[in-house]
BALUM-728987 format. One record per residue: y, x, z of N, C-alpha, C in turn; residue in three letters. Coordinates in steps of 0.001 Angstrom, whole numbers, plus 500000, padded with zeros to 6 digits. Example, Ala and Ser with C-alpha at 12.3 -4.5 7.8 and 13.67 -1.06 7.14 Angstrom:
// residues 2
- 494310 513190 507800 495500 512300 507800 496700 513200 507800 ala
- 497750 512850 507080 498940 513670 507140 500030 512900 507870 ser
This chain:
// residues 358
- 121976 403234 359846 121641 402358 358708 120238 401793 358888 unk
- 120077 401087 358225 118661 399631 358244 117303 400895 357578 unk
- 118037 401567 356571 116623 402289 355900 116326 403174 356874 unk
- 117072 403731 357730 116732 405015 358348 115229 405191 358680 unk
- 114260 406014 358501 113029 406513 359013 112685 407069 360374 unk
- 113951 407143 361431 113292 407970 362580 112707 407044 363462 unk
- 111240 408373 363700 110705 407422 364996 109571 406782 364110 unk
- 108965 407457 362944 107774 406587 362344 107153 407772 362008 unk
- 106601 407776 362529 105005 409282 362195 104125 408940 361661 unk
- 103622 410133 360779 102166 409881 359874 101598 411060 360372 unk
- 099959 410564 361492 098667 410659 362044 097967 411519 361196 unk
- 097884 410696 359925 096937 411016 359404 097141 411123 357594 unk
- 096112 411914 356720 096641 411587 355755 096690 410392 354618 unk
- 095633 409456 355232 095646 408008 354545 097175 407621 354738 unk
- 097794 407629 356104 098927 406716 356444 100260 407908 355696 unk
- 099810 409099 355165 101240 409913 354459 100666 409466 353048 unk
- 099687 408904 352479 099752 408476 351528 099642 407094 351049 unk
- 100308 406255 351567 100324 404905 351388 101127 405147 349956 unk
- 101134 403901 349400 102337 403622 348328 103139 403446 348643 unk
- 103496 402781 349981 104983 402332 350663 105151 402777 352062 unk
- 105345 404204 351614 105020 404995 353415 106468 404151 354676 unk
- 106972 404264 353928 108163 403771 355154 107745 402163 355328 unk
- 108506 401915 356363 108135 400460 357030 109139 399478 356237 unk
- 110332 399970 355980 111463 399057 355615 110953 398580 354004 unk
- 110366 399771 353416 109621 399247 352030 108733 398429 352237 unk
- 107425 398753 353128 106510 397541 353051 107202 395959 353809 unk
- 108156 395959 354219 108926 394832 354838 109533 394107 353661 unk
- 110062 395239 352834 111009 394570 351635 110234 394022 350803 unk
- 108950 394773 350520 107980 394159 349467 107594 392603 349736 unk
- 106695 392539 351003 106365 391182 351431 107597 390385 351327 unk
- 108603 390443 351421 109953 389001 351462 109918 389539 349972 unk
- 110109 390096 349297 110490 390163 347710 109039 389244 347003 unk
- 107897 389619 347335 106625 388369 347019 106837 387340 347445 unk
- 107212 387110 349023 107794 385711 349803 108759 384858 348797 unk
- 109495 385760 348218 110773 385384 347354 109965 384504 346313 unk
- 109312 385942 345542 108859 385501 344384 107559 384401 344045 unk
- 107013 384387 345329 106327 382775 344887 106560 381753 345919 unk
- 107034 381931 346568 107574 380428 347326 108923 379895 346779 unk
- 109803 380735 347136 111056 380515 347257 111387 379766 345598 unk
- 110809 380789 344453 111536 381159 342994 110634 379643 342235 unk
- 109240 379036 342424 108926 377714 341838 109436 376811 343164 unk
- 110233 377084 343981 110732 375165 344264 112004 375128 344317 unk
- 113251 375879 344021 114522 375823 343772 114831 376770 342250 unk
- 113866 377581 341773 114480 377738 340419 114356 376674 338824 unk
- 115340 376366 338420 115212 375471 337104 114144 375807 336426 unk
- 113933 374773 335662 112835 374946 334142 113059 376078 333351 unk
- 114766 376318 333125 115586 376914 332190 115224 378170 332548 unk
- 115246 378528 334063 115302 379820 334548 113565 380713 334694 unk
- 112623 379211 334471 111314 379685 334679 110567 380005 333386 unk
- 111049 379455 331974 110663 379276 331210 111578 380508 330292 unk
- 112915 380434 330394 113273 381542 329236 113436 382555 330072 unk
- 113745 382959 331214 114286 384099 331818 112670 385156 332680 unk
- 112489 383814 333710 111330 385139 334731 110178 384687 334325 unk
- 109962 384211 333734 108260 384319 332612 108174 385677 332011 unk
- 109205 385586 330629 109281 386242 329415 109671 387932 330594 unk
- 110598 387899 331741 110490 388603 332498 109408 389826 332703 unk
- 108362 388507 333546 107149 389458 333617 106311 390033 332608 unk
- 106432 389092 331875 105143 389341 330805 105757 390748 329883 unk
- 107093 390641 329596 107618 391997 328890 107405 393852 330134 unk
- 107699 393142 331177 107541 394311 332265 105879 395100 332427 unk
- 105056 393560 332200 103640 393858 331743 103476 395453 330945 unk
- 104328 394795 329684 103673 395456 328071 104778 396432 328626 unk
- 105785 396814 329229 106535 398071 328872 105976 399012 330413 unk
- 104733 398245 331021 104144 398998 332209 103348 399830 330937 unk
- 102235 399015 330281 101211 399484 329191 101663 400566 328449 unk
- 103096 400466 327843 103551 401709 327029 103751 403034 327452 unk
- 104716 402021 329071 104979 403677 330375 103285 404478 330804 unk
- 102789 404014 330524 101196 404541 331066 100865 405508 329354 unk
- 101090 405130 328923 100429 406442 327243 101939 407500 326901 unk
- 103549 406487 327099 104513 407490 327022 105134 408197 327931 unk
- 105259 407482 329316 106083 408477 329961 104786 409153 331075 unk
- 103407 408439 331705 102383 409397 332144 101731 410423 331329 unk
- 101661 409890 330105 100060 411003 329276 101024 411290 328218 unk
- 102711 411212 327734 103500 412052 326799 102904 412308 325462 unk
- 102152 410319 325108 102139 410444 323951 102617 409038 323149 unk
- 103576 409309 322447 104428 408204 321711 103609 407423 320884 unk
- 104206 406127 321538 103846 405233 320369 104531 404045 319875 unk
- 104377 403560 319196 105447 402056 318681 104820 401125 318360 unk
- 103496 400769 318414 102680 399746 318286 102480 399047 319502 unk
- 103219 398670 320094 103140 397832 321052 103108 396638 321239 unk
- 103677 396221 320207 103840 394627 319764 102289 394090 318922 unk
- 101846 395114 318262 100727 395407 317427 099538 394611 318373 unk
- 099446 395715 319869 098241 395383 320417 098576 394599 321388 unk
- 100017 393445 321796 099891 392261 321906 099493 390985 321061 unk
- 099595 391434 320039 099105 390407 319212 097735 390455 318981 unk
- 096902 391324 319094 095710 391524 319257 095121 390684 320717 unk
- 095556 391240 321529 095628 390281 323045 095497 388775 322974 unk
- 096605 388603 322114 096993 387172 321906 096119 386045 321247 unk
- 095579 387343 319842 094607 386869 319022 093240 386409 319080 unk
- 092629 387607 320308 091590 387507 320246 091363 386473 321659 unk
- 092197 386447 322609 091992 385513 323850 092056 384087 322969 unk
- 092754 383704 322083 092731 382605 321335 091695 382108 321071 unk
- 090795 383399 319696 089870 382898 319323 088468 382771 319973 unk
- 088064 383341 322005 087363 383704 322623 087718 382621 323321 unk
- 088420 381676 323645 088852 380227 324188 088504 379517 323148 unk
- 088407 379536 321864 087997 378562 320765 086843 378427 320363 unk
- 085981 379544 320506 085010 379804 319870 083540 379961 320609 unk
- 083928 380178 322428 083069 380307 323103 083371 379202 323946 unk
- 082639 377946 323842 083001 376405 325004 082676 376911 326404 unk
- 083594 376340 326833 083350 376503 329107 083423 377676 329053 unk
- 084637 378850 328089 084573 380277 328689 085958 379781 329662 unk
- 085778 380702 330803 087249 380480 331687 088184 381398 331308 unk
- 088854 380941 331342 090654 381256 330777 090225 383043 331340 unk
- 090431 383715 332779 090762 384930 333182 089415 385708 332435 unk
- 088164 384573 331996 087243 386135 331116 087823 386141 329798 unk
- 088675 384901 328858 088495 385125 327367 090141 386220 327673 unk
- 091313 386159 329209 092295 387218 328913 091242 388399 329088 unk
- 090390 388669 329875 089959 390028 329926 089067 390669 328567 unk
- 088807 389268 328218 088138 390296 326726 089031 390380 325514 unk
- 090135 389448 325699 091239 389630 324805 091906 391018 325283 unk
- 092141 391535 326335 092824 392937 326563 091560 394269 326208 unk
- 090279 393379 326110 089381 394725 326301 089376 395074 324526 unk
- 089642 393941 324028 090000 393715 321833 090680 394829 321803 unk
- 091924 394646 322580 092907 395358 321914 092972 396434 322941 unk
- 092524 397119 323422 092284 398606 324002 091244 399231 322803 unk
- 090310 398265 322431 088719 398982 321549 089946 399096 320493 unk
- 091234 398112 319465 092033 398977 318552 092431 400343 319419 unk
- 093233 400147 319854 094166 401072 320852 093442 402486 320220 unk
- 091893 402431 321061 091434 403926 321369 091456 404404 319591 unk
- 091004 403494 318685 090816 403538 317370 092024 404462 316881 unk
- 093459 404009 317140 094545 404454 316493 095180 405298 317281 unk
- 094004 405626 318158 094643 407334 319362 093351 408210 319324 unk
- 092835 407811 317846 091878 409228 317613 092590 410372 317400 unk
- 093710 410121 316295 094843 410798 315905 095734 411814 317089 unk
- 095722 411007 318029 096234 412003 319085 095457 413298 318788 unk
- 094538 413343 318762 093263 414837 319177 093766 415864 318167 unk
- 095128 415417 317181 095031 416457 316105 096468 416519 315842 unk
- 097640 415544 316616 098909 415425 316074 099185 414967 316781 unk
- 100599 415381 317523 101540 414965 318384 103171 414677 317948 unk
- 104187 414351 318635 105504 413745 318687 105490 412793 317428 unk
- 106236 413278 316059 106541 412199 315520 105532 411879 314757 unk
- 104622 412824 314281 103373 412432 314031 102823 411325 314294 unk
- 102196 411670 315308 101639 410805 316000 102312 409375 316088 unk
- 103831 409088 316405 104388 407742 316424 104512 407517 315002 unk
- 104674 407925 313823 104097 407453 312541 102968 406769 312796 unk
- 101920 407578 312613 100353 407305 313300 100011 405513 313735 unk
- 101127 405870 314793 101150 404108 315729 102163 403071 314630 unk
- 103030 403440 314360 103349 402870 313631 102839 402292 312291 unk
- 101699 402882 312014 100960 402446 310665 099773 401179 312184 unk
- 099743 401116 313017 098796 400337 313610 100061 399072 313637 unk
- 100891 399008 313889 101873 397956 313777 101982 397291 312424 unk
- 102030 397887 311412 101789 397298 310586 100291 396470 309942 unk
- 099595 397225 310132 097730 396738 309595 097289 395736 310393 unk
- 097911 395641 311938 097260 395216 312616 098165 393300 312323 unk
- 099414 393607 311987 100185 392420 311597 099643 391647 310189 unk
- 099271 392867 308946 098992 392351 308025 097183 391912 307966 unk
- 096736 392508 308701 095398 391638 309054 095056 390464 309886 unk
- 096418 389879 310342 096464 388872 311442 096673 387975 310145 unk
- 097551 388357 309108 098105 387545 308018 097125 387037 306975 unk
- 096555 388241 306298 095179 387900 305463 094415 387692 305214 unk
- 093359 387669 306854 092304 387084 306962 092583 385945 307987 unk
- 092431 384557 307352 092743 383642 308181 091580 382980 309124 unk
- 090432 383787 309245 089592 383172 310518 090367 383293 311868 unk
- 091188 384700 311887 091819 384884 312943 092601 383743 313595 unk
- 093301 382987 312440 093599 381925 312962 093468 380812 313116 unk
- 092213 380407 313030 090956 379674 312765 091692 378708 311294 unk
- 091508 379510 310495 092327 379322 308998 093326 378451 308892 unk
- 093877 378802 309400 095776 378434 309465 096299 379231 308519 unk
- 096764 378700 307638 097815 379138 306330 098583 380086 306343 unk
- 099674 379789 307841 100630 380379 308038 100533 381427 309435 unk
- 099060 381299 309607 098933 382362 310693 098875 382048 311861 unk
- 099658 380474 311862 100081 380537 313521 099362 379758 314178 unk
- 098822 380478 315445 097889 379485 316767 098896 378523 317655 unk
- 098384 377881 318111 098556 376859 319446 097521 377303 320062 unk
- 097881 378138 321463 097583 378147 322492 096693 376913 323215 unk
- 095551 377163 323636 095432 376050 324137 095404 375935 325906 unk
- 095357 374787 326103 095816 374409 327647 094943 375279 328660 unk
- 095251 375742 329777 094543 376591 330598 094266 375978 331508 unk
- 093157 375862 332145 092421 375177 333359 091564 375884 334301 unk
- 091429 375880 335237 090464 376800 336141 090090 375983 337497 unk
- 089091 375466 337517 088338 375096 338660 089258 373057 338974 unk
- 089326 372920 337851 090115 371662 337636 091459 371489 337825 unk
- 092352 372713 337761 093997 372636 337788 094080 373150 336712 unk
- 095028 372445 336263 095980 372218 335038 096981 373460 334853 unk
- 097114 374520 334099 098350 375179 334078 099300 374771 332955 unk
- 099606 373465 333219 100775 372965 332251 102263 372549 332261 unk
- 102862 373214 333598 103702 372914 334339 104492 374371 334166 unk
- 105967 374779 333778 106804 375744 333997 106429 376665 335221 unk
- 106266 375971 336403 106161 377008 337803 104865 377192 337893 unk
- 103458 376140 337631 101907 376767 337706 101826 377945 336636 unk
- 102999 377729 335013 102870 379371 334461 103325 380020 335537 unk
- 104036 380067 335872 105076 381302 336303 104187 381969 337395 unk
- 103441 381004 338226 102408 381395 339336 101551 382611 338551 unk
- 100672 381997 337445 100351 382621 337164 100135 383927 336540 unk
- 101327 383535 335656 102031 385405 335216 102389 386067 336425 unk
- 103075 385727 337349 102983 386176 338764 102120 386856 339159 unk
- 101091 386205 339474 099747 387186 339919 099119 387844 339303 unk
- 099106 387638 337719 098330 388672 337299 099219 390203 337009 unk
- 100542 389826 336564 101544 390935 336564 101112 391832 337972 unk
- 101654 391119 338997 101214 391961 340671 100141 392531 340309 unk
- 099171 391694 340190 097851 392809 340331 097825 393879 339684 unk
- 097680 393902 338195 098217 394597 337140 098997 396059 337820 unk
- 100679 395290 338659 101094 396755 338883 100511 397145 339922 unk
- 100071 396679 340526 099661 397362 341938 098272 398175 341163 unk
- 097429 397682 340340 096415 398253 339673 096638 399878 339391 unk
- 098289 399754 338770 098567 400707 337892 099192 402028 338535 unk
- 100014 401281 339528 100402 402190 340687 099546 402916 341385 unk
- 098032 402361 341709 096722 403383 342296 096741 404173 340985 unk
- 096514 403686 339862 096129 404514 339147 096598 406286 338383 unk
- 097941 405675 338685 098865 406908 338690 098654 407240 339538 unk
- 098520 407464 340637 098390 408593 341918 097094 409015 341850 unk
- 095886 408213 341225 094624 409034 341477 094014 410175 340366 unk
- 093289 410599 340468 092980 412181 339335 093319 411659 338156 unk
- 093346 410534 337214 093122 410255 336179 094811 410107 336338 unk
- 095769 410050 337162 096980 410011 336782 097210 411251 336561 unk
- 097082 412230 337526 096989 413662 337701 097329 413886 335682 unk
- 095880 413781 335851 095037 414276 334752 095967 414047 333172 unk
- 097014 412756 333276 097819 412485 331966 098899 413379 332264 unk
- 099447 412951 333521 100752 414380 333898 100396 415288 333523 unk
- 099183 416409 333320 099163 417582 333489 098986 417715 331673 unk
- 098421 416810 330884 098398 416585 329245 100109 416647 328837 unk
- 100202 415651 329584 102482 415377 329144 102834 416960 329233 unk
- 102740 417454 330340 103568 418453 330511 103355 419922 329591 unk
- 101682 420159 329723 101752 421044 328841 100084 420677 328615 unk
- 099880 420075 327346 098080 420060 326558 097241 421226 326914 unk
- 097631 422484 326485 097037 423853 326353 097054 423948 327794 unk
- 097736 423812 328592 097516 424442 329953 096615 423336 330597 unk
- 096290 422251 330461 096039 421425 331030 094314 421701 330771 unk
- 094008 421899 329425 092833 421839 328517 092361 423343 329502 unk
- 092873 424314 329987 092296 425613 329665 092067 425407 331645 unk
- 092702 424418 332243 092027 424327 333676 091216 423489 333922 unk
- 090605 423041 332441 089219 421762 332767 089267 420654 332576 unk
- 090956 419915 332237 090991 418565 331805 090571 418534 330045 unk
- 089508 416953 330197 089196 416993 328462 090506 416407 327961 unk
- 090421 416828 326935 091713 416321 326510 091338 415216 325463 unk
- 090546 415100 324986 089798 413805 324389 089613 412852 325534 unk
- 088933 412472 326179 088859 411571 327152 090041 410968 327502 unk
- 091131 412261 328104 092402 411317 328956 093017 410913 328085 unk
- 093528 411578 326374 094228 410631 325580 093622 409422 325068 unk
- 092312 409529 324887 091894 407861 324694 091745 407133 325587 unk
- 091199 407887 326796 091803 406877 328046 093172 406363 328020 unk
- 094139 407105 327837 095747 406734 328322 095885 405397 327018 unk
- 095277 405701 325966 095418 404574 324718 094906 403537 325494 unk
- 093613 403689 325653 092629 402119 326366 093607 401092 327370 unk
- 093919 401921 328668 094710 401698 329451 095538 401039 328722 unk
- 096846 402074 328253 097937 401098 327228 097836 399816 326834 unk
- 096704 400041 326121 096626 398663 324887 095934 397541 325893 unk
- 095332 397929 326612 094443 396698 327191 095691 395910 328628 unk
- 096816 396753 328790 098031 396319 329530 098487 395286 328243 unk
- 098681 395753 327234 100060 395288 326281 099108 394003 325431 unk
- 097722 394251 325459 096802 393090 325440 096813 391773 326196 unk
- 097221 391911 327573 097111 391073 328892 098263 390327 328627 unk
- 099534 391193 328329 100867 390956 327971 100890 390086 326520 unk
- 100371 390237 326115 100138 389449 324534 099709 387860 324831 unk
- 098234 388135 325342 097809 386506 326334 098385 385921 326586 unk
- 099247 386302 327542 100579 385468 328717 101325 385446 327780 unk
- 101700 386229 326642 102893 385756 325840 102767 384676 325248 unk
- 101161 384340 324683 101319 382733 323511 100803 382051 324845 unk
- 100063 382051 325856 099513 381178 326501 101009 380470 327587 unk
- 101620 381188 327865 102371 380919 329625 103944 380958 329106 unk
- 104210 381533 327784 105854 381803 327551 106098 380856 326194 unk
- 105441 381146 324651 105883 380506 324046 104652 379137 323452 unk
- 103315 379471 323622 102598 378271 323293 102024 378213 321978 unk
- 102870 378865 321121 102610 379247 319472 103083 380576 319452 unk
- 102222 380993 318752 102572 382285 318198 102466 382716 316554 unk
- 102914 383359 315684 102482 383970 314622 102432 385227 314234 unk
- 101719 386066 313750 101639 387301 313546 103047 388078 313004 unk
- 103725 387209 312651 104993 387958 312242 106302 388016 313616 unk
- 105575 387307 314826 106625 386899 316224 106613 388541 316996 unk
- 105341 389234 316090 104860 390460 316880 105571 391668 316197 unk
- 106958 391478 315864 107231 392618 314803 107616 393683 315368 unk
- 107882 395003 314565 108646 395872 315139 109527 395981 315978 unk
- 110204 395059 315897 111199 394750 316695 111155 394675 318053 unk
- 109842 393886 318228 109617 393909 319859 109152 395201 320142 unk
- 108454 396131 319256 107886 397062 319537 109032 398219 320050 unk
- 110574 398112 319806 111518 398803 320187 112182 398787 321237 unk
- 111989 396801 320966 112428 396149 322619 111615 396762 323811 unk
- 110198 397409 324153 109508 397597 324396 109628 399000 324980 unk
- 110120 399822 323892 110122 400974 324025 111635 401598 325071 unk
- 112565 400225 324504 114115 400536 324888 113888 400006 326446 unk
- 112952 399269 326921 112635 399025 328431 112482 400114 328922 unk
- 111368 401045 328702 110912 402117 328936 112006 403339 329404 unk
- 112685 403512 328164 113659 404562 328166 114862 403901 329362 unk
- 115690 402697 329213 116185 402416 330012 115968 402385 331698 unk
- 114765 401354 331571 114201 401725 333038 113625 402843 333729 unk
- 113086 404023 332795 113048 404964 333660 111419 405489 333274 unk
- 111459 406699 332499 110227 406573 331791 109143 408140 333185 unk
- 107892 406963 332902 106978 407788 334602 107072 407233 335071 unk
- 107509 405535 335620 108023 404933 336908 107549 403998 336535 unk
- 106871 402935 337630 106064 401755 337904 107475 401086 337627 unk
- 108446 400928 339415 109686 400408 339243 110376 400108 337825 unk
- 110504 401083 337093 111369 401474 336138 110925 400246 334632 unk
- 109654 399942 334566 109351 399031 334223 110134 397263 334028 unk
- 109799 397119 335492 110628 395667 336272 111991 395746 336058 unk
- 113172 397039 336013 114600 396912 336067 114402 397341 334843 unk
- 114263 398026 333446 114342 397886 332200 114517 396554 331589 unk
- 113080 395682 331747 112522 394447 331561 114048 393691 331907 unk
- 113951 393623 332871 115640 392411 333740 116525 392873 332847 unk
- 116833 394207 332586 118153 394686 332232 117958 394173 330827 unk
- 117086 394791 329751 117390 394097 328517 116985 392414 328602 unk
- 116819 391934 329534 116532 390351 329146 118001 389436 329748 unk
- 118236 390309 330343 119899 389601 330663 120961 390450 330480 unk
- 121002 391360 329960 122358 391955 329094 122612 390935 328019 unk
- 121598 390358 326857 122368 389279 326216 122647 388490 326534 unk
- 122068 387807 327492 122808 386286 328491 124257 386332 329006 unk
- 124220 388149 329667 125317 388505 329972 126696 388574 328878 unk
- 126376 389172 328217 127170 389561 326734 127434 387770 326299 unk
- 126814 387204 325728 127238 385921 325402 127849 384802 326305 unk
- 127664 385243 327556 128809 384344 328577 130315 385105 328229 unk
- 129879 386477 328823 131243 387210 328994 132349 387465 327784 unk
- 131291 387677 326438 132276 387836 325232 133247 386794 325128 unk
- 132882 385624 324735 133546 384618 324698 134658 384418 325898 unk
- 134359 384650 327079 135572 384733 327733 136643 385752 327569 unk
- 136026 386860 327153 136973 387425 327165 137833 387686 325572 unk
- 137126 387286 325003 137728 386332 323543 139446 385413 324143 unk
- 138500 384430 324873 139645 383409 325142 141157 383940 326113 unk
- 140505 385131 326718 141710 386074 327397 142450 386445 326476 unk
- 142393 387483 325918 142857 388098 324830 143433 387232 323678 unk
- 142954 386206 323588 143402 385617 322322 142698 385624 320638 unk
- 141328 386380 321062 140629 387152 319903 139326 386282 319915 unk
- 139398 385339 318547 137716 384723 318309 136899 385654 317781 unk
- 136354 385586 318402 134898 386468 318153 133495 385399 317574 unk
- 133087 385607 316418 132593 384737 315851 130957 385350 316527 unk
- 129985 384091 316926 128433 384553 317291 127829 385403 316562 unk
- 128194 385985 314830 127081 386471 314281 127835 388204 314681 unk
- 129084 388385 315220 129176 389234 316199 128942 389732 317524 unk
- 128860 388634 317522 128099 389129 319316 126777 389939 319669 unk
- 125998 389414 318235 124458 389537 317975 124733 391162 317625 unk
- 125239 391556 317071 126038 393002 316767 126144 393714 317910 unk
- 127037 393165 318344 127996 393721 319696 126462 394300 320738 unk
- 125594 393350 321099 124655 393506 321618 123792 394749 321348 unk
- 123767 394986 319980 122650 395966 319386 123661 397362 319602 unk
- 124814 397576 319625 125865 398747 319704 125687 399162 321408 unk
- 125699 397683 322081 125687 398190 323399 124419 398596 324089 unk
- 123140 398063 323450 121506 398889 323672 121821 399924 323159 unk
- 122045 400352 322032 122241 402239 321746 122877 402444 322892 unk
- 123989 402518 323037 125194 403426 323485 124447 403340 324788 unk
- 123736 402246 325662 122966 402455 326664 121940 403580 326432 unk
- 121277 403100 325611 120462 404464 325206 120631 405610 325384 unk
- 121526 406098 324893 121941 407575 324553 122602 407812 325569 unk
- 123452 406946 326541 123589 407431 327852 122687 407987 328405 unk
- 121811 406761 328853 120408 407219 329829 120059 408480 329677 unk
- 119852 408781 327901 119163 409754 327663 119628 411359 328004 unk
- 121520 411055 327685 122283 412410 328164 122199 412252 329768 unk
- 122499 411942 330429 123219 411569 331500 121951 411550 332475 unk
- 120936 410551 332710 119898 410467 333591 118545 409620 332896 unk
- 117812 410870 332319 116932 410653 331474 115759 409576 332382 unk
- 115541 409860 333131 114851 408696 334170 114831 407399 334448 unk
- 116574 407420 333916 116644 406159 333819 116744 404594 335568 unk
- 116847 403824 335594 117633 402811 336364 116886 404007 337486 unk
- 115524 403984 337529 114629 404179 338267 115128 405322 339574 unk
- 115277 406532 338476 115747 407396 339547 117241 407078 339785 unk
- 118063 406189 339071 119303 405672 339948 118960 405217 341432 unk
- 117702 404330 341425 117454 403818 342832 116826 404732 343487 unk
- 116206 405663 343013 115774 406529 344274 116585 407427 344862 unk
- 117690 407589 343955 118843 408553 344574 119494 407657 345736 unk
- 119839 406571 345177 119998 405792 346221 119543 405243 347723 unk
- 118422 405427 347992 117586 405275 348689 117576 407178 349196 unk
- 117393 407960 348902 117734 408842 349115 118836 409225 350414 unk
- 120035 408473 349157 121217 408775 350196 120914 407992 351239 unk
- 121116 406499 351869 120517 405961 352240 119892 406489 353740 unk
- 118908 407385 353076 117603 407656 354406 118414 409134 355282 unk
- 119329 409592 354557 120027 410924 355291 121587 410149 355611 unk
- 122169 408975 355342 123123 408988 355747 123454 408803 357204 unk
- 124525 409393 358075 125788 409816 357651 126208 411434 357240 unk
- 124727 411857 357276 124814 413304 357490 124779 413665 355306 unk
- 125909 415086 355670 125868 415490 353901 124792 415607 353424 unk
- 125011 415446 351952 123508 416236 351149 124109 416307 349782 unk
């Protein structure tokens, strides 16, 4: 087989600790980037750049941000949507308010906004965990929506809350074009995971694994446990911040404080659990999976309506959809709590030992 490993030795221990120790991975990666910015802006549609692998990345973003506080440092939260809109808010008003700031400092101080909430509403960690604690976040989903609503400087006093994005420029190019977004959510997503991927492997990833698994044991061999949970918040929020940016700037253009509801905050969470919670990967195939299961579902219902003989009216389908995210759910959760993620590594697995048993 193509994956097989024999015949590739690691010297030393830099080269046994790469991120992509085998060759066939770092091969696949480069043509999968090759893919994704050459190939995907000069033969993919508007349709496909604008509703599908935009909204793509930018959700894989915010459900990287959540996988970094829930499935590394094993502490729940549901404000996720909360501290994109914070992201969103404050890169707005740091492009409005400060002339000739460039677009990549007002996203970085818009993600650094909403990490300074973040750490705010993961003081609470230091004293309360599981559902606690996602109460906790959940009261930040709300305050943080109804203060987007009531004080209208935020939106440089707009009635109804809602910004227009304004146009992004850097060094005299225009990002006003479907594929110059997509470039750009592109690269900053990459960096982002590749950011996040060092970061899990180095002490400070260590350091949330060893909080998830057990606090008391973790605390009594020297990790603070104040530090890494407001670290793991900062981190979080200042991901799901970045993700907020790219959401009004590169996907929809307008935003309003009520676009940030709970709702996404589940969508968010149901990435997580689906794709594979602890996992960089698991992120990217969550993200795909809930963004085209309804595309999927609304082609396929209807056909198979017209098989059968059975109209199925749209305000069912919208149903049908929400029955089939649970029942996904609660699979994952009995069945392979890990989710898509460790589906593919089993795979890859088999793969690297076949033809021989295992």
């Amino acid at each position: 087989m193509l994956y097989r490993e024999a015949g590739q030795f690691k010297t030393s221990y830099k080269s046994d600790s790469q991120i992509f120790p085998i060759l066939q991975d770092r091969i696949g990666m480069v043509i999968l980037i090759a893919i994704a910015a050459i190939g995907v802006p000069l033969f993919a549609s508007e349709y496909w750049l604008n509703a599908i692998l935009i909204p793509f990345l930018i959700f894989s973003l915010a459900a990287l941000g959540l996988n970094f506080l829930t499935g590394y440092a094993g502490q729940l939260s549901l404000g996720s949507a909360a501290f994109m809109a914070i992201g969103a808010y404050a890169t707005y008003n740091f492009q409005l308010r400060i002339e000739g700031i460039p677009f990549p400092i007002s996203f970085l101080l818009g993600g650094l906004s909403a990490a300074f909430v973040g750490v705010l509403f993961g003081l609470p960690s230091l004293r309360i965990k599981g559902f606690y604690l996602a109460v906790a976040t959940l009261a930040a989903q709300f305050f943080v929506v109804w203060c987007l609503t009531k004080f209208p400087w935020f939106s440089n006093n707009s009635s109804s809350g809602v910004i227009s994005a304004q146009t992004l420029s850097l060094f005299g190019f225009t990002f006003d074009t479907p594929a110059s977004k997509y470039l750009l959510v592109l690269v900053i997503v990459s960096g982002l995971a590749l950011l996040g991927k060092n970061l899990v492997r180095s002490s400070t990833g260590r350091s949330w694994m060893a909080v998830r698994d057990m606090d008391v044991a973790a605390e009594v061999i020297g990790i603070p446990l104040m530090k890494t949970k407001l670290l793991a918040f900062a981190i979080s929020s200042f991901y799901c911040g970045i993700a907020g940016a790219l959401y009004a700037y590169c996907y929809l253009g307008s935003v309003e404080p009520d676009g940030f509801s709970l709702d996404m905050s589940f969508k968010i969470l149901f990435m997580v659990i689906i794709g594979g919670v602890g996992s960089i990967l698991g992120n990217f195939l969550g993200a795909a999976f809930i963004l085209l299961l309804p595309i999927f579902l609304d082609i396929a219902l209807p056909f198979i309506s017209q098989i059968l003989h059975l109209p199925i009216p749209s305000s069912v389908v919208s149903h049908i959809q929400l029955m089939v995210f649970g029942s996904l759910i609660i699979f994952f959760l009995i069945v392979e709590p890990h989710g898509l993620a460790r589906l593919w590594q089993i795979s890859k697995e088999k793969l690297r030992l076949w033809p021989f048993p295992h």
